[in-house]
N, C-alpha and C positions, 0 to 999 in steps of 0.2 A: 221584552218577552214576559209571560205571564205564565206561569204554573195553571194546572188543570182547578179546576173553582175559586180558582185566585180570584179573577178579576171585578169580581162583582166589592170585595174590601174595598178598590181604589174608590170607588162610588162616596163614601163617605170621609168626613174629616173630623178624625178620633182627638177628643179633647189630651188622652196620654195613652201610648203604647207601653210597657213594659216586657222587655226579652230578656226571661230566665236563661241562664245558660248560654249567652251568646256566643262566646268561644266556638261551640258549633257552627255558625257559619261564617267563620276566620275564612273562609276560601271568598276574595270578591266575585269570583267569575261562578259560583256555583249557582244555581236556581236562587235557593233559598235566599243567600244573600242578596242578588239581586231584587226578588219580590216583595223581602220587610223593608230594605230599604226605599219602593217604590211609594210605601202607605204617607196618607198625608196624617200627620199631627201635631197638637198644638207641643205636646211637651213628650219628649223621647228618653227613657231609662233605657241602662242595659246592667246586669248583673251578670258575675261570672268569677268563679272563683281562679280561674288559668285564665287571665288573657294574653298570656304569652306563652307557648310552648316552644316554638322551634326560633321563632326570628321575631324583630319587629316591628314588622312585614305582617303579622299577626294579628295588629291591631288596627290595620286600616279597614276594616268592614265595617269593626265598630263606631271606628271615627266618623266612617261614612255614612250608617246608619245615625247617626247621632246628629248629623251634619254641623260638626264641631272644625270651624275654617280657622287657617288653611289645610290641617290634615285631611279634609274630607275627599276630596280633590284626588285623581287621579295622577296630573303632571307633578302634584307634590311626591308621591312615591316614587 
């Protein structure tokens, strides 16, 4: 699923994303998580000064966005 003017992003393959603040989308099931991690790129940062706040459980959006295996992975949670 794709957020409203999303989808036109997936069209290209970005040499490096960087995501300030990723800790914000700590939820895998939320929109956002879903759609940063849909972008294709060569090389994937994430910055954040909490990547942990309650569990972690917390850090799998990042992992996933990062696609850092086997954390990234669904069956591994």
């Amino acid at each position: 699923s794709k957020g409203k003017g999303y989808s036109h992003l997936l069209n290209y393959h970005w040499f490096r994303i960087v995501i300030d603040e990723a800790h914000i989308f700590k939820n895998p099931k939320s929109q956002m998580a879903i759609n940063v991690c849909q972008l294709n790129a060569q090389y994937r940062w994430c910055l954040t000064g909490t990547p942990i706040q309650n569990s972690i459980n917390d850090l799998f959006s990042i992992l996933k966005f990062l696609r850092y295996s086997p954390w990234c992975f669904d069956e591994w949670w």
